[in-house]
Phi, psi and omega in degrees: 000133161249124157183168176164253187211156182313138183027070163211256181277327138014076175238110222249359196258338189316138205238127127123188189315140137243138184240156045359089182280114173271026188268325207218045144243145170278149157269166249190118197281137183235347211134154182277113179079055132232123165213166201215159169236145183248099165264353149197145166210154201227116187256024169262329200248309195105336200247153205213157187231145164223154160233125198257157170205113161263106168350046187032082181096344173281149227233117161300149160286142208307144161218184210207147174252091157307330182204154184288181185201140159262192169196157151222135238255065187252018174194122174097187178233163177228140174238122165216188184327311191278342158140198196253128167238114215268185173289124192112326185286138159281160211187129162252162177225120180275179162298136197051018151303147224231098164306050187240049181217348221261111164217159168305134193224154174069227199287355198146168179226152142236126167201159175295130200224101189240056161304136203240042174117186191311146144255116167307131144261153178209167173290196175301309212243022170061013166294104156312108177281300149210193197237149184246140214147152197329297160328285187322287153330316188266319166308322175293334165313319193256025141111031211219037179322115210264331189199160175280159179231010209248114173275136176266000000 
């Protein structure tokens, strides 16, 4: 078993069977009024887990799905292109989906975040800014924030 609280019993890093109480990881600042627990990421697969807690009006910076990605919903709503998905709802991302509305809406958002390898951030003009994947997370996990990921 794994869990606990950041860089204590925790290992997000962790190979073969694992648990995560996310009850008892602290959260991890990502951007202003966004924050996350990194519950697992694998550098053999590409693929990362997050529990996400999104603000009200805060908004991810446009990105591009480079590789699929799922969510589960478990509090508040996320608003993008495609509409709004409240709590309970599941959510697939294909290869080459496109961001630029995906926010936070009501009281706050949470959900489950299961990425299956890299995501583009990109500009206005699809010009790569950087890439957010399981490195990318894990630096941020270990207090090392690489890029804002929060469009202001």
């Amino acid at each position: 078993m794994s869990y606990g609280a950041v860089n204590e019993e925790h290992d997000p890093a962790v190979r073969g069977a694992m648990l995560a109480d996310t009850n008892r990881i602290d959260w991890v600042t990502l951007g202003e009024g966004v924050k996350f627990k990194l519950l697992r990421y694998c550098d053999v697969t590409g693929d990362w887990v997050l529990y996400v807690q999104l603000q009200p009006g805060v908004k991810f910076a446009r990105h591009k799905h480079i590789t699929p990605a799922e969510f589960f919903i478990t509090k508040g709503t996320l608003k993008f292109e495609r509409g709004e998905a409240g709590a309970g709802v599941y959510g697939y991302e294909q290869i080459g989906e496109i961001h630029e509305e995906a926010a936070g809406e009501g009281e706050g958002t949470e959900f489950l975040y299961i990425g299956h390898g890299p995501v583009s951030y990109i500009d206005k003009d699809d010009n790569l800014q950087f890439i957010g994947d399981g490195e990318f997370f894990k630096q941020a996990w270990e207090g090392n924030l690489p890029q804002n990921i929060v469009e202001r």
